[in-house]
PDB file of N, CA, C and O in Angstrom:
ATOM      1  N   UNK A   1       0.843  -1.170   0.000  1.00  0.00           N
ATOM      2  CA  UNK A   1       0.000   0.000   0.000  1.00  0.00           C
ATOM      3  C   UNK A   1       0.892   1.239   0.000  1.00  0.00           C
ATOM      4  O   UNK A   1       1.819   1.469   0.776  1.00  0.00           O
ATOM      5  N   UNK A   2       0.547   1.829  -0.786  1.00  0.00           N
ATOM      6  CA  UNK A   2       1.021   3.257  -0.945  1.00  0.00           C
ATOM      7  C   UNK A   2       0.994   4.098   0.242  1.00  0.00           C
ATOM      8  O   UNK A   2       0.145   3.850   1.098  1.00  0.00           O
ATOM      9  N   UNK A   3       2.108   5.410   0.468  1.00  0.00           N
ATOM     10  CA  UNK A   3       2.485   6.310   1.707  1.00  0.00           C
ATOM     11  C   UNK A   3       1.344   7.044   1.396  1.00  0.00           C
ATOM     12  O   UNK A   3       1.267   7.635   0.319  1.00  0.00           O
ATOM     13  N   UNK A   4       0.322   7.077   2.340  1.00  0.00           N
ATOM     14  CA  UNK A   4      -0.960   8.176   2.770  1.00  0.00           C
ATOM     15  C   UNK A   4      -1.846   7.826   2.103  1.00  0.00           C
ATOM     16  O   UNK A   4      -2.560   8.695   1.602  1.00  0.00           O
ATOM     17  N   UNK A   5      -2.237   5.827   1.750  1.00  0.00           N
ATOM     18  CA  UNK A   5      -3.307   5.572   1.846  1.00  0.00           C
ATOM     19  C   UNK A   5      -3.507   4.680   2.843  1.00  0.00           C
ATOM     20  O   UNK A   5      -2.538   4.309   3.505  1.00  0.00           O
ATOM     21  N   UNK A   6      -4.793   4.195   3.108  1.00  0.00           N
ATOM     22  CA  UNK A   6      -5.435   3.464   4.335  1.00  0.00           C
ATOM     23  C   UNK A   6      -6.046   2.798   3.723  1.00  0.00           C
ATOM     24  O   UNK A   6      -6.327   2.877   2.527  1.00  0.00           O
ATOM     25  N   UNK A   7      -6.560   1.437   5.110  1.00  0.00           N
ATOM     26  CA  UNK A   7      -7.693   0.777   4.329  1.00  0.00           C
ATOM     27  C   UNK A   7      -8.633   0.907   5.665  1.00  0.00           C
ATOM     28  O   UNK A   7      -9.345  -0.016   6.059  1.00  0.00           O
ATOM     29  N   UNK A   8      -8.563   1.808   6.118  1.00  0.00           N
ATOM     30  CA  UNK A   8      -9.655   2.043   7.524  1.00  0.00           C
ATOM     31  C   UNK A   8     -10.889   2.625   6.413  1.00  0.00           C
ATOM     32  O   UNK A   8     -10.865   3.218   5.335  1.00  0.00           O
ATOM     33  N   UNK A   9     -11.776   2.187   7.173  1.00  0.00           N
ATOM     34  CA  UNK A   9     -13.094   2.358   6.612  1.00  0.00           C
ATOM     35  C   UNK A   9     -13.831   3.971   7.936  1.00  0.00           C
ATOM     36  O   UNK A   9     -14.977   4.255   8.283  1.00  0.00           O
ATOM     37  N   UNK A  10     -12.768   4.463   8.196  1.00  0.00           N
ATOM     38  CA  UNK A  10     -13.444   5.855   8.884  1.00  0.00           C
ATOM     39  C   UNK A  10     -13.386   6.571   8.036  1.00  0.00           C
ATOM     40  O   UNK A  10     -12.783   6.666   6.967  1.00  0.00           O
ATOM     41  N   UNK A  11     -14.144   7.155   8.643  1.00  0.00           N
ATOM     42  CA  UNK A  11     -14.229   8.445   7.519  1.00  0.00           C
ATOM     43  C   UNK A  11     -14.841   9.637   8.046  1.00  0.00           C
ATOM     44  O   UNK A  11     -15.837   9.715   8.764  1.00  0.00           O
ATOM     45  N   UNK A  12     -14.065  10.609   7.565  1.00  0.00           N
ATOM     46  CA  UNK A  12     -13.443  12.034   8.089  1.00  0.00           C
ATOM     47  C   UNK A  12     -14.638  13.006   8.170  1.00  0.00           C
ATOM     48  O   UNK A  12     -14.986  13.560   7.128  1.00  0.00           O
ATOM     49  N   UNK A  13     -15.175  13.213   9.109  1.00  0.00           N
ATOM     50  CA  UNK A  13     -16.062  14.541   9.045  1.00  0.00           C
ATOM     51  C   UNK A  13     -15.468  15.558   8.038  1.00  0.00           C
ATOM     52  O   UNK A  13     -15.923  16.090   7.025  1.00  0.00           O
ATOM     53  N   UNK A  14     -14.356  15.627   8.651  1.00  0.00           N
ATOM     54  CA  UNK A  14     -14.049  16.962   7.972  1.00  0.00           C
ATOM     55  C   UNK A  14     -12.823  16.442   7.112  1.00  0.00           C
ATOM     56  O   UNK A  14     -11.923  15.879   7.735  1.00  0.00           O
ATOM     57  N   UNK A  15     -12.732  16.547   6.066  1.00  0.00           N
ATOM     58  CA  UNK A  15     -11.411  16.013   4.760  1.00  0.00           C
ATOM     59  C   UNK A  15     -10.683  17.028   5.262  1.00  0.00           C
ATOM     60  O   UNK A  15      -9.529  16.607   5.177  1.00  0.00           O
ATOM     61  N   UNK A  16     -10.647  18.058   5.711  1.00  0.00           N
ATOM     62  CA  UNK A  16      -8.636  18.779   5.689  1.00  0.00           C
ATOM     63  C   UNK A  16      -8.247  18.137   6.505  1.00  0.00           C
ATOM     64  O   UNK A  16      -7.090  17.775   6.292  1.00  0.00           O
ATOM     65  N   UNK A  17      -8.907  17.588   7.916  1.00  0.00           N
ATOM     66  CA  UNK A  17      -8.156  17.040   9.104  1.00  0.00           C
ATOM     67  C   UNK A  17      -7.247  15.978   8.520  1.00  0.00           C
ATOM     68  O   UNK A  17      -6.276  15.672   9.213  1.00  0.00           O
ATOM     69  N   UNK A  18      -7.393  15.421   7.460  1.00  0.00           N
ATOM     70  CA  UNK A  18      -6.496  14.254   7.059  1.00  0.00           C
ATOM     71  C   UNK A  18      -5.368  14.426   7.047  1.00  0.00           C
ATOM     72  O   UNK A  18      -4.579  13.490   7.178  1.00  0.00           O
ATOM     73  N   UNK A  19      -5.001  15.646   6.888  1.00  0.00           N
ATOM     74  CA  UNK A  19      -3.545  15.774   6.629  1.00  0.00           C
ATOM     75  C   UNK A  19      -2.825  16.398   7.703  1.00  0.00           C
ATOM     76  O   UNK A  19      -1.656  16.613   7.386  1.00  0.00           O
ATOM     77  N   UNK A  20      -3.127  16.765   8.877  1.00  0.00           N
ATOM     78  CA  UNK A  20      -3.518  17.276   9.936  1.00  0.00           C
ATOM     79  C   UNK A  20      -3.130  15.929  11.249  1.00  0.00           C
ATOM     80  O   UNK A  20      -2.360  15.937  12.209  1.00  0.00           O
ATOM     81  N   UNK A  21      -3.887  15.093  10.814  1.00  0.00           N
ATOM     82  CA  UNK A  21      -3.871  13.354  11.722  1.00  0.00           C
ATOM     83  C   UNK A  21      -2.540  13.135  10.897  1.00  0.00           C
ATOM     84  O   UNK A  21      -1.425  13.546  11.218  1.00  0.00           O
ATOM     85  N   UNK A  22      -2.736  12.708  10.238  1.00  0.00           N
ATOM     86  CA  UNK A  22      -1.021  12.356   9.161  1.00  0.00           C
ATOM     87  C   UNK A  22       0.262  13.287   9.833  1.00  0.00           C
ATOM     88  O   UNK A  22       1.265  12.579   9.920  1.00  0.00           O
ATOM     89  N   UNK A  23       0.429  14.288  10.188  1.00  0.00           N
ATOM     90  CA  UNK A  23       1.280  14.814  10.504  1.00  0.00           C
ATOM     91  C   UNK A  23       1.352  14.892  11.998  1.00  0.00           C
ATOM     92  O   UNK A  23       2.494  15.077  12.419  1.00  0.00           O
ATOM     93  N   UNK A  24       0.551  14.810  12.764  1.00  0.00           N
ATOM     94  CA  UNK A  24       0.331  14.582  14.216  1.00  0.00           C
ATOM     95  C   UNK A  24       0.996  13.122  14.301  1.00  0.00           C
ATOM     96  O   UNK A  24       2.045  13.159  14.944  1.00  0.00           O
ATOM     97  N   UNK A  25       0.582  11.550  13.709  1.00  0.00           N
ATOM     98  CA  UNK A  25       0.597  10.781  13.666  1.00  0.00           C
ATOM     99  C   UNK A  25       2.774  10.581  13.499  1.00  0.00           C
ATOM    100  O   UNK A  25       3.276   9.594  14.037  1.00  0.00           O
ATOM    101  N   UNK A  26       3.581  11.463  12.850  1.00  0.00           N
ATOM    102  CA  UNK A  26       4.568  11.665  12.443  1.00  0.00           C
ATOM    103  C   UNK A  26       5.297  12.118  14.097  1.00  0.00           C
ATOM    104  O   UNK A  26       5.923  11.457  14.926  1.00  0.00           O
ATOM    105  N   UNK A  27       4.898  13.401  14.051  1.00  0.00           N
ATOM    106  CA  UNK A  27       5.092  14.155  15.635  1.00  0.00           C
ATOM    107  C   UNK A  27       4.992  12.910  16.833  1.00  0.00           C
ATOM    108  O   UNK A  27       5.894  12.887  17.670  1.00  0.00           O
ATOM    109  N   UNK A  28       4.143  12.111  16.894  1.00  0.00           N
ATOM    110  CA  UNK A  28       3.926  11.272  18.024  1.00  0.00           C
ATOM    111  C   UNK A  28       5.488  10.419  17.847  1.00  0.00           C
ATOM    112  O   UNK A  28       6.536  10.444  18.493  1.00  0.00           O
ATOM    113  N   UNK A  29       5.112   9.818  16.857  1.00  0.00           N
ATOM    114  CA  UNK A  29       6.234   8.856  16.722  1.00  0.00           C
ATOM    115  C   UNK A  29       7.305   9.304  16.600  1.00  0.00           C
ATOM    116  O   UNK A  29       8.203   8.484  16.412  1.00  0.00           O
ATOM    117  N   UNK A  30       7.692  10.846  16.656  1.00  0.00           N
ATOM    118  CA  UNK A  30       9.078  11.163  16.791  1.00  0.00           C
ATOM    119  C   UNK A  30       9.435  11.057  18.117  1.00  0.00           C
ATOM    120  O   UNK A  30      10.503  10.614  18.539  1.00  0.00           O
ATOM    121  N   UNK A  31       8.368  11.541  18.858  1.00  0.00           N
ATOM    122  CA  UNK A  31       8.191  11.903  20.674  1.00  0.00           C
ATOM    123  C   UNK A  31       8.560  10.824  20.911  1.00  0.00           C
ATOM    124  O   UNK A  31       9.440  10.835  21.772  1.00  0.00           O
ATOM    125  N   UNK A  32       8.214   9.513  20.423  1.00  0.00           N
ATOM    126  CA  UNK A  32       8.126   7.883  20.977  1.00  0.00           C
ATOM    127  C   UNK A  32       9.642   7.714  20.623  1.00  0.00           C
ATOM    128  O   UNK A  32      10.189   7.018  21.478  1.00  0.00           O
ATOM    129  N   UNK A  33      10.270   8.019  19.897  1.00  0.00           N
ATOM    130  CA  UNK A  33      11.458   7.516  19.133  1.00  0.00           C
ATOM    131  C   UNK A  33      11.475   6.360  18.163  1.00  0.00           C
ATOM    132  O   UNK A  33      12.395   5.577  17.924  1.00  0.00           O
ATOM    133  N   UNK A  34      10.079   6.432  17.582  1.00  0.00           N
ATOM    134  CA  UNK A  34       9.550   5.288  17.018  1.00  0.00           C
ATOM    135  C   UNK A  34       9.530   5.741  15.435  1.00  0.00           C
ATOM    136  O   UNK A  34       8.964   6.790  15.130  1.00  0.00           O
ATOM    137  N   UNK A  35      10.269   4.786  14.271  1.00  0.00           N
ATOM    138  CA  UNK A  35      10.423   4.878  13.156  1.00  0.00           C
ATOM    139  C   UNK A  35       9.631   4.547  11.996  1.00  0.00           C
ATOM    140  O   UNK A  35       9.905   3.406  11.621  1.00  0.00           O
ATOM    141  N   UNK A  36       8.693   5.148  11.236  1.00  0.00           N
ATOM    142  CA  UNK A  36       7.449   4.996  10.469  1.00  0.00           C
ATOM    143  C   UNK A  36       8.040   4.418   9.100  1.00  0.00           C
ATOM    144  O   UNK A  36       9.020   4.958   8.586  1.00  0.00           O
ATOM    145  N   UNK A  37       7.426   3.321   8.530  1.00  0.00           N
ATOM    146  CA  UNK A  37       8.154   2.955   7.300  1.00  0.00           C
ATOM    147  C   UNK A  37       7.962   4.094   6.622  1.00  0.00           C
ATOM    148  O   UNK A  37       7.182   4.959   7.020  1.00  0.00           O
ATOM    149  N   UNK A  38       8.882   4.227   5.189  1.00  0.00           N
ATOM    150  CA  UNK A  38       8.888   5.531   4.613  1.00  0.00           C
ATOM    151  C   UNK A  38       8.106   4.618   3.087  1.00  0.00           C
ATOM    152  O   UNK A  38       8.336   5.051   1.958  1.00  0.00           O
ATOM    153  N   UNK A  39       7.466   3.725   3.243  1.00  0.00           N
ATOM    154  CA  UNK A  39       7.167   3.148   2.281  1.00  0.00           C
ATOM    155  C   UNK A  39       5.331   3.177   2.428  1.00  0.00           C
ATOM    156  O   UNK A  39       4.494   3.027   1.538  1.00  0.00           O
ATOM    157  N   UNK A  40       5.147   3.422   3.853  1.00  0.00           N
ATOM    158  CA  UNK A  40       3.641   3.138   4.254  1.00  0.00           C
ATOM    159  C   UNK A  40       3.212   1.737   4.561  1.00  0.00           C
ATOM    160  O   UNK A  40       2.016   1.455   4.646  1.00  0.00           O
ATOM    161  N   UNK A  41       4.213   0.806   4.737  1.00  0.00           N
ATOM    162  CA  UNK A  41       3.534  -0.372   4.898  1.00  0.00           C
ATOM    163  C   UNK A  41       3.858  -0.387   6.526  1.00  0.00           C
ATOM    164  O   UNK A  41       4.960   0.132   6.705  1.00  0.00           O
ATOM    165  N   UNK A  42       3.453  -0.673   7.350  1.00  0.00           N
ATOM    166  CA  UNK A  42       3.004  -1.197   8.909  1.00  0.00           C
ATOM    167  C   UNK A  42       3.723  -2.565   8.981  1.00  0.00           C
ATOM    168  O   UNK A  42       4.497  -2.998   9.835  1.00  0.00           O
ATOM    169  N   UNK A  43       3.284  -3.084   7.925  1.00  0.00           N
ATOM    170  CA  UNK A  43       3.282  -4.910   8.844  1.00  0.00           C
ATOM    171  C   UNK A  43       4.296  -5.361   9.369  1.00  0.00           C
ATOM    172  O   UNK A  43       4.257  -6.420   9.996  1.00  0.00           O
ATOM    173  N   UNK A  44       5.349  -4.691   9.229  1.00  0.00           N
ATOM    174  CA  UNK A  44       7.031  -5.102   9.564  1.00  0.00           C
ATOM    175  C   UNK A  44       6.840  -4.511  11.310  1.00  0.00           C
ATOM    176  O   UNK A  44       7.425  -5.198  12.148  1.00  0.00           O
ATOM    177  N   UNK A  45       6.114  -3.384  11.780  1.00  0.00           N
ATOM    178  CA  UNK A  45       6.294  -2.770  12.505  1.00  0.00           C
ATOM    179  C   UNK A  45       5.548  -3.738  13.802  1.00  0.00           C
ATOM    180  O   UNK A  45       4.529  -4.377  13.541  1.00  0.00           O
ATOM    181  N   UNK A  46       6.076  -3.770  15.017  1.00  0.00           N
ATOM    182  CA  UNK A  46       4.950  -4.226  16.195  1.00  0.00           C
ATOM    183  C   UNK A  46       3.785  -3.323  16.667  1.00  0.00           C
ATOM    184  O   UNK A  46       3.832  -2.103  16.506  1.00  0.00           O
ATOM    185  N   UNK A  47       2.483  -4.101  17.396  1.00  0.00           N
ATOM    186  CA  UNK A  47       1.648  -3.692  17.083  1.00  0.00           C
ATOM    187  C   UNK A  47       2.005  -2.977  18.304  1.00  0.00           C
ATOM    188  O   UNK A  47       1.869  -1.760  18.177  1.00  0.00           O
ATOM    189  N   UNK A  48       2.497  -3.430  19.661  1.00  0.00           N
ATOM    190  CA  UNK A  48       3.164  -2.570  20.599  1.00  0.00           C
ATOM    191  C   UNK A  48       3.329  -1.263  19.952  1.00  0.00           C
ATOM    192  O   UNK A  48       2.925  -0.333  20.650  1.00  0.00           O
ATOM    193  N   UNK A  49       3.918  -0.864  18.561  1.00  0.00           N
ATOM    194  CA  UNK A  49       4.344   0.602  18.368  1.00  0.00           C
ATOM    195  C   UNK A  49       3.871   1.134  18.141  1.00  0.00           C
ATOM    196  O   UNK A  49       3.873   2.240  18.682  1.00  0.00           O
ATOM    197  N   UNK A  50       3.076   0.834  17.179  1.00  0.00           N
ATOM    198  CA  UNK A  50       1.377   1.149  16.556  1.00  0.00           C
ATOM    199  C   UNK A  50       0.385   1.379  17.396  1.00  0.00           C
ATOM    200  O   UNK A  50      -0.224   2.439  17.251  1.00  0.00           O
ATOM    201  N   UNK A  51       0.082   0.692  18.194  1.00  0.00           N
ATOM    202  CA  UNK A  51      -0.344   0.946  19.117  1.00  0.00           C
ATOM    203  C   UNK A  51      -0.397   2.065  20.260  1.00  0.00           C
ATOM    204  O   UNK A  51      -1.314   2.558  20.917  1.00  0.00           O
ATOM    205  N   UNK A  52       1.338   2.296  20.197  1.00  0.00           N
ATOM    206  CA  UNK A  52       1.597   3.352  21.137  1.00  0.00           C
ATOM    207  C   UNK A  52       1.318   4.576  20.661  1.00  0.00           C
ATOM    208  O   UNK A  52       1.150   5.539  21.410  1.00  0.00           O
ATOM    209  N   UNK A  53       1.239   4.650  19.278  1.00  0.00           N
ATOM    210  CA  UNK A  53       1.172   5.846  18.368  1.00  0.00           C
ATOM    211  C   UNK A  53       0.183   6.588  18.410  1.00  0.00           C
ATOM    212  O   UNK A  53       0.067   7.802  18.577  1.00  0.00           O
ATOM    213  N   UNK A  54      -0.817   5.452  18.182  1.00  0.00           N
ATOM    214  CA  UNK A  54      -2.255   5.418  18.538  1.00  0.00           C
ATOM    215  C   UNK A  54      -3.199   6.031  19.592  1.00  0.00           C
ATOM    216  O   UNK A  54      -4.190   6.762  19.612  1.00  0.00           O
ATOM    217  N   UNK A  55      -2.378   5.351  20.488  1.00  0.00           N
ATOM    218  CA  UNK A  55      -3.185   6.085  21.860  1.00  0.00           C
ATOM    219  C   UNK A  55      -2.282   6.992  22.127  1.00  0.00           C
ATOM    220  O   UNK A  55      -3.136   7.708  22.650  1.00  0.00           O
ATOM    221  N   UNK A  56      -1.304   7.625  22.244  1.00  0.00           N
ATOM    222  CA  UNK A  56      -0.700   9.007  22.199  1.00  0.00           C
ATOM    223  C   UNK A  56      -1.214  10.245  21.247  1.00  0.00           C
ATOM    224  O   UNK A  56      -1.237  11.439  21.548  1.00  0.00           O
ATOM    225  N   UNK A  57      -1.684   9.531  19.822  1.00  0.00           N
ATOM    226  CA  UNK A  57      -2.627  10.460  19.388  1.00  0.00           C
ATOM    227  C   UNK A  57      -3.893  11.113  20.024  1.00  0.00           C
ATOM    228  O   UNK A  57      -4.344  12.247  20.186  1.00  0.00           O
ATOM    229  N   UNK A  58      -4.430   9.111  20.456  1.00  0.00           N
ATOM    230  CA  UNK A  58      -6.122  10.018  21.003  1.00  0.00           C
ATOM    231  C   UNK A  58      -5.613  10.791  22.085  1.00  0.00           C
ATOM    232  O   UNK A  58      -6.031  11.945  21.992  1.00  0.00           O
ATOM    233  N   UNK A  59      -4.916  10.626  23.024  1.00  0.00           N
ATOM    234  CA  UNK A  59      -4.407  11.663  24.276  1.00  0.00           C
ATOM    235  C   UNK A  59      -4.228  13.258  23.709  1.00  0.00           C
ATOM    236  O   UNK A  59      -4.708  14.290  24.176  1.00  0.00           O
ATOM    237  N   UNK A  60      -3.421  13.078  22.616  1.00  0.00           N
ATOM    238  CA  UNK A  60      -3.261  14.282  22.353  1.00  0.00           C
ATOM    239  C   UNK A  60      -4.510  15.120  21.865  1.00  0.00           C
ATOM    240  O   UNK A  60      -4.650  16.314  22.129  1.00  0.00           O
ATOM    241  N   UNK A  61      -5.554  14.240  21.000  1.00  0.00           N
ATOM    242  CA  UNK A  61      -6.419  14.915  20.443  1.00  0.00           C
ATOM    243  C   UNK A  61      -8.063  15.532  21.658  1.00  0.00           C
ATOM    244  O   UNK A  61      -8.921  16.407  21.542  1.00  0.00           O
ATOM    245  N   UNK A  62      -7.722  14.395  22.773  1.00  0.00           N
ATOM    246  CA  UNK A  62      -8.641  14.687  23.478  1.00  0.00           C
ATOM    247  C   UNK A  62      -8.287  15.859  24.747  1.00  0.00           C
ATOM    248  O   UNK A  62      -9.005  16.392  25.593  1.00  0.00           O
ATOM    249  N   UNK A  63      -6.829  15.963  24.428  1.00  0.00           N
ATOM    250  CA  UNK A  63      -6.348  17.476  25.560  1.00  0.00           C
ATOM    251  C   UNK A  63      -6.582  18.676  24.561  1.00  0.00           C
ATOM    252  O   UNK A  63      -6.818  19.716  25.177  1.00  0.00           O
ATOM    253  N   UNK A  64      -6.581  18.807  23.286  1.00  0.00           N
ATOM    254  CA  UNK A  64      -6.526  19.635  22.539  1.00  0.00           C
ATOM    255  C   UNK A  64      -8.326  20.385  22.746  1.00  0.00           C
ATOM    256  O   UNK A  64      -8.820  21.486  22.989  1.00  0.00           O
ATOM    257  N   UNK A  65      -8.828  18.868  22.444  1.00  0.00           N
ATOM    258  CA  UNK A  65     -10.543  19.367  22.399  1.00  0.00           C
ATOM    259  C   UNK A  65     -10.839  20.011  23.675  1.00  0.00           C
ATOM    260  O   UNK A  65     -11.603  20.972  23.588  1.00  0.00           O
ATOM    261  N   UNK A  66     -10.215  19.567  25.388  1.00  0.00           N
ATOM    262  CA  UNK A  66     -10.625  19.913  26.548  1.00  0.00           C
ATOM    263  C   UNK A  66     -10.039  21.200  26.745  1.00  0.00           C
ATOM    264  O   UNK A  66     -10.414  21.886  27.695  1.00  0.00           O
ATOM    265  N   UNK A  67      -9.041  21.662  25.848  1.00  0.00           N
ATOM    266  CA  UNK A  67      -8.449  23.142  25.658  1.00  0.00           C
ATOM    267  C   UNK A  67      -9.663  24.347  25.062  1.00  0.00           C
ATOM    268  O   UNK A  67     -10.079  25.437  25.455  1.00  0.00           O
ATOM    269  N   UNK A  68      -9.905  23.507  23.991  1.00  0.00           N
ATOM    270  CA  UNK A  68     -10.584  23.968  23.116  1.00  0.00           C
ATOM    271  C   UNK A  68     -12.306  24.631  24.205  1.00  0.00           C
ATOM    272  O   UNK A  68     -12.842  25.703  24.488  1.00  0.00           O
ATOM    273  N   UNK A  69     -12.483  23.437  24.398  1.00  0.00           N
ATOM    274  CA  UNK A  69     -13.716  23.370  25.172  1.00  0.00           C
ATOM    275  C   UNK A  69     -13.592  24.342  26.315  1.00  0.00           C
ATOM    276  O   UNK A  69     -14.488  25.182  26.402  1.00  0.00           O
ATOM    277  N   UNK A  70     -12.376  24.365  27.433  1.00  0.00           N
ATOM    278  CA  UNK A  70     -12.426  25.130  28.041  1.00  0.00           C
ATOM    279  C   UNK A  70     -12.437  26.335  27.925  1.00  0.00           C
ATOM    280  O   UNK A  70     -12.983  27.032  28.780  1.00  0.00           O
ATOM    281  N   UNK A  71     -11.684  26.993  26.566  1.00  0.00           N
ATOM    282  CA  UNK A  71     -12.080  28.197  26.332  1.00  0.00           C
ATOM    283  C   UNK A  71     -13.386  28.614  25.945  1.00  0.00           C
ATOM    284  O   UNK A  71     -13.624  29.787  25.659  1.00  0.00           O
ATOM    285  N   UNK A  72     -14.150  27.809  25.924  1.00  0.00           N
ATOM    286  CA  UNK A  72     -15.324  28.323  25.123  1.00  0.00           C
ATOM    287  C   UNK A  72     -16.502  27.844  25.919  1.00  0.00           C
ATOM    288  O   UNK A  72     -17.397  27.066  25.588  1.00  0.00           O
ATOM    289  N   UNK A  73     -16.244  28.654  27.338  1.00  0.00           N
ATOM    290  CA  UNK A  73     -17.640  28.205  27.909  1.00  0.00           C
ATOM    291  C   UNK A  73     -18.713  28.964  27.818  1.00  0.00           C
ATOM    292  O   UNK A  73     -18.543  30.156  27.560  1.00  0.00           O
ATOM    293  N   UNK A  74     -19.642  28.606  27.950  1.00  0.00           N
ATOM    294  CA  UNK A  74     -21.759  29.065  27.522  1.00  0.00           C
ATOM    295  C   UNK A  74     -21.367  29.947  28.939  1.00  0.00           C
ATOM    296  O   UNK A  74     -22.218  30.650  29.484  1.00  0.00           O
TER     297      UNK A  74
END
């Protein structure tokens, strides 16, 4: 599979965020010290890393929203 396609069947409220998660997804795994094939394929990789990537994203994305949220109270 080609670099910056998927076969996840989510799908994006919003299409700019794609590129947005893609580059967050980069940032994590630098933080981790963790090395992304430059080819796009995963399967070589453990799911341990993938994994870690993963939930360091949602962390990140759900402090961002409680930022977000906190500024913007009713």
């Amino acid at each position: 599979m080609a670099a910056g396609q998927s076969r996840s069947s989510n799908q994006l409220v919003v299409q700019q965020a794609a590129q947005a998660l893609e580059q967050l997804k980069y940032e994590v795994a630098q933080e981790l010290g963790i090395q992304i094939p430059a080819d796009g394929y995963y399967g070589y990789m453990a799911t341990r890393d993938t994994g870690a990537i993963g939930g360091h994203m949602v962390r990140r994305l759900v402090q961002i929203a409680e930022q977000q949220l906190s500024g913007n109270r009713f």
